[in-house]
C-alpha positions as CSV (number, residue, x, y, z in Angstrom):
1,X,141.4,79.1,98.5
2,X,139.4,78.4,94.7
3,X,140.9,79.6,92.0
4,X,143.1,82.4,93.5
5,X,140.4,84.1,96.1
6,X,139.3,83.2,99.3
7,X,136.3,81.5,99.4
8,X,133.5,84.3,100.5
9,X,135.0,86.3,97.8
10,X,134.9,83.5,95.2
11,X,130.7,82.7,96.0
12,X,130.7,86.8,95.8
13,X,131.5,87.2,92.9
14,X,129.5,84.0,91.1
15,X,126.1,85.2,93.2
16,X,126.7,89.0,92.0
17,X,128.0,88.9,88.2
18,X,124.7,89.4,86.7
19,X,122.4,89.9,89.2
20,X,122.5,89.3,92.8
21,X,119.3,88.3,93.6
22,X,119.3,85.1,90.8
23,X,117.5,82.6,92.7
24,X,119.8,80.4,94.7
25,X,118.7,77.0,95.5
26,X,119.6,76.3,98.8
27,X,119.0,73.1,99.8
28,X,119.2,71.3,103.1
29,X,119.0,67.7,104.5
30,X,116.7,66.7,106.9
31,X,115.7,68.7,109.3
32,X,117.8,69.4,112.1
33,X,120.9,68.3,109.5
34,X,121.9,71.7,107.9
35,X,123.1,72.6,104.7
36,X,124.3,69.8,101.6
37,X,127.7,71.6,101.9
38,X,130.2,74.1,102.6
39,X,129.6,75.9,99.6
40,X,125.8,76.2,100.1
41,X,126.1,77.7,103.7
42,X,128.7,80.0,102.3
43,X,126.4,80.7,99.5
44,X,123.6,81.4,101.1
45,X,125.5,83.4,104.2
46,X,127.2,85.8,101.7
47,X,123.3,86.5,100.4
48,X,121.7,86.8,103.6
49,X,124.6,89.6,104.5
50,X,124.0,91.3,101.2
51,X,120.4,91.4,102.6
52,X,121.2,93.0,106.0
53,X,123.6,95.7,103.9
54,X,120.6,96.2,101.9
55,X,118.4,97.4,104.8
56,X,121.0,99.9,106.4
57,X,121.4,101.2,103.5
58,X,117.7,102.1,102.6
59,X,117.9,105.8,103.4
60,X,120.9,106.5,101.2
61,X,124.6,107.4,101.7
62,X,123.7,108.6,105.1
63,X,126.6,108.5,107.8
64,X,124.4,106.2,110.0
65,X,123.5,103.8,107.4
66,X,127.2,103.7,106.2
67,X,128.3,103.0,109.9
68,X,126.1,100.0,110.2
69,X,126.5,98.8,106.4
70,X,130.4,98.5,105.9
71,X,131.1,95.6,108.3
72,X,128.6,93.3,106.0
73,X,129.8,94.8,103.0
74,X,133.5,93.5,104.7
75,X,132.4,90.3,105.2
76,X,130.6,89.9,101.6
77,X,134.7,90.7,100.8
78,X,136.5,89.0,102.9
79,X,138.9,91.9,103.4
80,X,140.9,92.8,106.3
81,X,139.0,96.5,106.2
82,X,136.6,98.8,103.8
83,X,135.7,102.6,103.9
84,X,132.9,104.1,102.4
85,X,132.9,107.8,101.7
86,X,131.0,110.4,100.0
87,X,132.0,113.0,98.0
88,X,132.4,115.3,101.3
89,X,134.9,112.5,103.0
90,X,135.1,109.6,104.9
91,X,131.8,108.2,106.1
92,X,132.1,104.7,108.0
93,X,135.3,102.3,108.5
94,X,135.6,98.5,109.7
95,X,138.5,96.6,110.1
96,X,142.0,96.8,110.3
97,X,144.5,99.6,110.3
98,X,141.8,102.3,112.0
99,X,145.4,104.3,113.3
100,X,146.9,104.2,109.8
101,X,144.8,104.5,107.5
102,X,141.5,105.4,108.2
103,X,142.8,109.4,108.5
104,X,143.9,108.9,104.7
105,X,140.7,106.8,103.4
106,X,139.8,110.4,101.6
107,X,143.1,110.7,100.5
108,X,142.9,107.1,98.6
109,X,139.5,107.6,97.1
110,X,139.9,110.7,95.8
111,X,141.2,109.9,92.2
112,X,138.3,107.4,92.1
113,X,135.7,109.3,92.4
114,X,136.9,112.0,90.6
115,X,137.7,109.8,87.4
116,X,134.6,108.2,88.2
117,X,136.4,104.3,87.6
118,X,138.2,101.7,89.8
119,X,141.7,102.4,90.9
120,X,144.2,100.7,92.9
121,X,146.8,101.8,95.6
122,X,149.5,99.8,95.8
123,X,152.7,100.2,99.1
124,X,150.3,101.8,101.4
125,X,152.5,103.5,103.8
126,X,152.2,101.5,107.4
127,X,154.5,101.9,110.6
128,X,153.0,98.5,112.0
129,X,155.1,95.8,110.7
130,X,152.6,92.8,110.8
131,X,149.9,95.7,109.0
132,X,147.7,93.3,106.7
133,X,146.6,96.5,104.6
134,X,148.9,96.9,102.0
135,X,146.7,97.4,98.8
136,X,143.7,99.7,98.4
137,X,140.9,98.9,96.0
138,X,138.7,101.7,95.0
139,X,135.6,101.9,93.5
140,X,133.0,104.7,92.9
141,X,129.4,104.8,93.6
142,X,127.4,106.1,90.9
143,X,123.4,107.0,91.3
144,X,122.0,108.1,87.9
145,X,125.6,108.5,86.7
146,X,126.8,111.1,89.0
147,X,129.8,109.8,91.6
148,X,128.3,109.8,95.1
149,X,131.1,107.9,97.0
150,X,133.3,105.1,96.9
151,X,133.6,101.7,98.4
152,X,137.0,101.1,99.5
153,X,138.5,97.3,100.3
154,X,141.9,97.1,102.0
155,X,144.1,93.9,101.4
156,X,147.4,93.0,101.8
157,X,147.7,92.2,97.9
158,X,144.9,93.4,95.5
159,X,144.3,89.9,93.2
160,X,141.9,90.4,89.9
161,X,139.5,88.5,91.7
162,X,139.7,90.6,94.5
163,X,139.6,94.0,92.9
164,X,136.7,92.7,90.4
165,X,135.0,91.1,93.2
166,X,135.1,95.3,94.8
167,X,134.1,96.2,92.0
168,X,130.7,94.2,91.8
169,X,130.1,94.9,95.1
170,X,130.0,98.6,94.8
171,X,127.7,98.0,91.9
172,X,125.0,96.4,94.5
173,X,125.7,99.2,97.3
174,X,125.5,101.7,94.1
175,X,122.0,99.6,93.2
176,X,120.7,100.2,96.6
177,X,121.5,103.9,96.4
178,X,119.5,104.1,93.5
179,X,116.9,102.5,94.8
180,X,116.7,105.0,98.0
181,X,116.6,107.8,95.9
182,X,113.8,106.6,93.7
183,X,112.3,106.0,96.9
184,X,112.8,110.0,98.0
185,X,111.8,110.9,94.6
186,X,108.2,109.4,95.5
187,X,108.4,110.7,98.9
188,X,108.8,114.2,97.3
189,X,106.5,113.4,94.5
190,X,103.7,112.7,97.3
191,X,104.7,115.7,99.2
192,X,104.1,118.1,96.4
193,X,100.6,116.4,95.7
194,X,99.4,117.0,98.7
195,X,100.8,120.7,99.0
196,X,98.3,120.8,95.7
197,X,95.6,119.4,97.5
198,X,95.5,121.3,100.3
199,X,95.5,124.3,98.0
200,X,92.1,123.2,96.7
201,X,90.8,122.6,100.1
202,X,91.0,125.8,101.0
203,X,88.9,128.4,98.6
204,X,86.3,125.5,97.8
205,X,85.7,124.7,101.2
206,X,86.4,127.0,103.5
207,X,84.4,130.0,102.4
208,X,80.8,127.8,101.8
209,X,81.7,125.9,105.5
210,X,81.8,129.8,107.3
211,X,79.3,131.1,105.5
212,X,76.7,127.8,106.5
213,X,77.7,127.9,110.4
214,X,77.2,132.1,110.2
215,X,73.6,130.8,109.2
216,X,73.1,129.2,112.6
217,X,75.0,131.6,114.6
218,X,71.1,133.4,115.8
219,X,68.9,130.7,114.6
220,X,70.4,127.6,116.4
221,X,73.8,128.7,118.4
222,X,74.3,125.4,119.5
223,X,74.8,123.3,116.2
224,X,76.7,126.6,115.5
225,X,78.7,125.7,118.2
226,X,79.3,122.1,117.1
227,X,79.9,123.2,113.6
228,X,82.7,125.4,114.6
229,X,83.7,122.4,116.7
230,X,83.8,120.1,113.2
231,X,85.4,122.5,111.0
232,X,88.1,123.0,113.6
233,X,89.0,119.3,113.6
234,X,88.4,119.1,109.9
235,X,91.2,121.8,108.8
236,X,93.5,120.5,111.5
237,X,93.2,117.3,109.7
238,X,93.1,118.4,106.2
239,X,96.3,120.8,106.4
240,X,98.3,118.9,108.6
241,X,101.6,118.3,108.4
242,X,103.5,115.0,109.1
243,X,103.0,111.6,107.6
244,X,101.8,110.4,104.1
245,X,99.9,107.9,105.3
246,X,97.2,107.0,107.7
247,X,94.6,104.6,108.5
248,X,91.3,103.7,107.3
249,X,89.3,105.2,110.2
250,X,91.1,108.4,110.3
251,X,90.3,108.6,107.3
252,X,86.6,107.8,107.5
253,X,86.5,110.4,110.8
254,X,87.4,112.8,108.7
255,X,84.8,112.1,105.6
256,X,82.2,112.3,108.8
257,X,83.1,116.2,109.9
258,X,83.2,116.9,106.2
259,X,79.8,115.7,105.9
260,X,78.3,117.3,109.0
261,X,79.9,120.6,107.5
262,X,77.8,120.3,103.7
263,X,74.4,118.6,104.9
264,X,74.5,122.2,107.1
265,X,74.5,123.8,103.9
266,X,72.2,121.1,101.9
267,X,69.9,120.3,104.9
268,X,67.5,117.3,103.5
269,X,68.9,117.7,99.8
270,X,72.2,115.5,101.1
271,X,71.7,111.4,102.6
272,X,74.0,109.9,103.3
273,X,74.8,106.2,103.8
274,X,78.1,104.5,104.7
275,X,78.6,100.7,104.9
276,X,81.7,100.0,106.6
277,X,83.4,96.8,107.5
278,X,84.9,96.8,111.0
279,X,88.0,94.6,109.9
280,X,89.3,97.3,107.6
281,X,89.4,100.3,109.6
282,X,93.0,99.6,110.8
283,X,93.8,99.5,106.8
284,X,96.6,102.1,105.7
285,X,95.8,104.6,103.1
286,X,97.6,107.2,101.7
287,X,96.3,110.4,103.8
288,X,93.7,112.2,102.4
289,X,92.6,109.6,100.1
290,X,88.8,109.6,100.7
291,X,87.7,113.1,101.7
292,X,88.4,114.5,97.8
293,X,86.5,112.2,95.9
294,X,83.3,112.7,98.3
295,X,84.1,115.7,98.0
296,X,83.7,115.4,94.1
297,X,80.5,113.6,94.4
298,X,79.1,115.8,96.2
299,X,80.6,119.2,94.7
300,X,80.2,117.9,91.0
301,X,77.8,115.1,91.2
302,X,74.9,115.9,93.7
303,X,75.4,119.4,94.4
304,X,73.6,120.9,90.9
305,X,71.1,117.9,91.1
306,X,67.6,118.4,91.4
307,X,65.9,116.8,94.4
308,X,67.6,114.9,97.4
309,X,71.1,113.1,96.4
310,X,72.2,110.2,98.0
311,X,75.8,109.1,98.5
312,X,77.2,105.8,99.9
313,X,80.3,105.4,101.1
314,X,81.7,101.8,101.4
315,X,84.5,99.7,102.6
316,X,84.6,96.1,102.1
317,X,87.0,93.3,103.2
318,X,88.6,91.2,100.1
319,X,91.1,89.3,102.3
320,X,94.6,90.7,101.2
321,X,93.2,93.9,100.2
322,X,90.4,96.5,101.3
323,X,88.1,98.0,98.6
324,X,86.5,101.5,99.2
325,X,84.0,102.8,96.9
326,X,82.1,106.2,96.6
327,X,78.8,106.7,94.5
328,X,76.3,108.7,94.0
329,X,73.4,109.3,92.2
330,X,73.9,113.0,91.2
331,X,74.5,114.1,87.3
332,X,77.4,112.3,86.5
333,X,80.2,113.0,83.7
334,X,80.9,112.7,80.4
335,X,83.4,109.6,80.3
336,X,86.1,111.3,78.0
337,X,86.5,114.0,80.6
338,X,87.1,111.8,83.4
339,X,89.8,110.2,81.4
340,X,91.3,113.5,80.9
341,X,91.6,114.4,84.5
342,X,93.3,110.7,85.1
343,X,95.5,111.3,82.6
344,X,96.5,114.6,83.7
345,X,95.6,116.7,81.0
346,X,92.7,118.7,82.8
347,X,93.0,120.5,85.9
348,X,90.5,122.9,86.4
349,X,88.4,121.8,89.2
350,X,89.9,118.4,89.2
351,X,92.6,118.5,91.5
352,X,90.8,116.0,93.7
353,X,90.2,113.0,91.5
354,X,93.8,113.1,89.5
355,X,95.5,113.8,92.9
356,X,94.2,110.9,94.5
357,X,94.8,108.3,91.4
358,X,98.4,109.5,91.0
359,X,99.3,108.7,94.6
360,X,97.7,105.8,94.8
361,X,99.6,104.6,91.7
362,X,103.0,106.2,93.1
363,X,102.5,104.0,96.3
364,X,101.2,100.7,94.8
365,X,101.7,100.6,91.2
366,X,99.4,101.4,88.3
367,X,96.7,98.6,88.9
368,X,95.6,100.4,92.3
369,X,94.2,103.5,90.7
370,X,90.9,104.6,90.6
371,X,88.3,103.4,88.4
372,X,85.1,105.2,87.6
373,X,82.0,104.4,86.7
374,X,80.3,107.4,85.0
375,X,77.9,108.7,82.2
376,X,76.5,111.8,82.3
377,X,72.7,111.9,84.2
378,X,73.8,108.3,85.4
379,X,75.6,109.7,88.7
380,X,79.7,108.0,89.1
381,X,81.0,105.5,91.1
382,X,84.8,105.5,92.3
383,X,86.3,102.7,93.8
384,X,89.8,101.9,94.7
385,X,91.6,99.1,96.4
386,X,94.8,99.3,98.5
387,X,96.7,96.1,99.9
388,X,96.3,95.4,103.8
389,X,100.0,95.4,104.0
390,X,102.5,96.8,102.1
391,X,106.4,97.6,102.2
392,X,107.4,100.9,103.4
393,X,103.7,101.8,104.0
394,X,102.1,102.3,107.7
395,X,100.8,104.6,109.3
């Protein structure tokens, strides 16, 4: 016992008051000698089990993650049993007194949740006389300020320490929660962009793609064939459904039927040149990353050019992170305009370029959007970079 709590509880609530994750020093003899003390393995063994409570609970209140959650959130208490529920009842119990009282764990959290603060039950009614759940320490879960659930800790006697150190610990699991939904919230957030891409695929593509293969259908019925072939695999691709993300090479294949598709329009007027590094095609990247903004240089930047246009596509290693870059030498843009599209305040004929910058910030934060080169009669160059690896990301 220190100070009136047991000891896990006691290292709880010093490593949570304030934040959790304050760095902790833990220090350790020589190798193969373990930890300076007693305190130091508890300290860091109470963080590491915050950690693995962290992970189950990544998707939410969910009745799986609360299953495999509430025996670390137990042992970060040091309490004979704890309940989680949601506002619908009772979603994972460990511990003891599953006969008793795990059929009335809705029952106790009830006036919790609803007052939306920390109550205590005291005389839980038991028929096993050696029960060690007597008291009841309820806390709500709150995401955005809206109850979710509660966190309930069983004890024989509910101390301060022990109903303030419940209380901190629903704080973290109502922490991770918030980070989950923040986490759905970009899912969704993605998931609507590309619904909005895939409406601009569709009447600027689709039409011109037809009417260029219809061209070959007498003249050359085999590249007709192949066309059809490319446009298949192109609008399978384009209007899938299924992951955000996808790798570098998918990517690229994609670019490539794309490409075969507009030089049957453009013929000689389109070259094309790509410079790829091999170690970067495995890279993830949010799914249809690439084909939009070729598909800007060559809708907006080559396309009313006089005279052949020439587009490179590029990937390059930088170590940590892979670079891709699109230019072309086609009529350019008037700077201003660009910055309007990044900035969200145009959207005619720019779904494409915003689209692709607000994703690529969503995923890996506001220094991984595009940046353009432009001036107008001076063609554009768009380049982007994305981190080899990332958390949460893969493909």
């Amino acid at each position: 016992m220190v100070g009136g709590f047991h000891v896990p509880t006691a290292l709880l609530v010093a490593a949570v008051l304030g934040t959790l994750w304050a760095a902790v020093a833990v220090r350790r003899r020589q190798q193969g000698r373990g930890f300076v003390s007693d305190v130091d393995r508890a300290t860091y063994e109470t963080l590491h089990t915050a950690s693995l409570a962290a992970v189950e609970l990544g998707d939410g209140l969910t009745e799986d993650g609360a299953a495999a959650a509430v025996d670390h959130l137990r042992a970060m208490l040091g309490a004979p049993a704890v309940a989680l529920c949601d506002l619908a009842g009772p979603l994972a119990w460990d511990g003891a007194g599953t006969t008793n009282h795990r059929p009335r764990a809705m029952e106790i959290a009830a006036e919790s949740m609803a007052k939306g603060r920390t109550t205590v039950v005291h005389d839980l009614r038991c028929d096993d006389p050696a029960c060690a759940v007597r008291t009841a320490v309820v806390a709500p879960l709150v995401v955005d300020d809206h109850v979710v659930g509660s966190l309930t800790a069983y004890a024989e006697t509910a101390t301060p320490g022990f109903t303030r150190a419940t209380e901190e610990v629903a704080r973290y699991v109502s922490t991770q929660l918030e980070v989950a939904e923040v986490g759905r919230e970009r899912t969704r957030a993605m998931e609507a962009e590309l619904r909005a891409l895939r409406a601009q695929i569709s009447p600027h593509f689709i039409y011109n793609s037809l009417a260029a293969i219809a061209s070959f259908v007498r003249t050359d019925p085999e590249r007709a064939r192949d066309l059809i072939l490319e446009f298949a695999d192109f609008t399978r691709y384009a209007l899938r459904r299924g992951g955000a993300f996808t790798t570098l090479a998918e990517e690229l294949k994609n670019v490539e039927r794309y490409l075969a598709l507009e030089q049957a329009r453009f013929g000689d007027r389109l070259d094309v040149r790509l410079l790829i590094a091999p170690e970067v095609l495995p890279v993830t990247v949010p799914y249809l990353a690439l084909q939009p903004l070729v598909e800007n240089a060559v809708r907006h930047g080559l396309a009313p050019k006089v005279g052949v246009g020439h587009l490179t596509i590029q990937a390059t290693d930088l170590g940590s992170e892979a670079e891709i870059a699109i230019e072309d030498d086609g009529v350019g843009a008037d700077p201003s305009s660009i910055r309007r599209i990044l900035d969200g305040l145009a959207t005619r004929d720019s779904v494409g370029l915003g689209n692709v910058d607000a994703r690529l910030r969503q995923v890996y934060g506001d220094r991984y959007g595009l940046v353009v080169e432009t001036a107008v009669d001076s063609g554009m160059r768009v380049t982007f970079r994305v981190p080899k690896f990332t958390s949460g990301v893969h493909a």
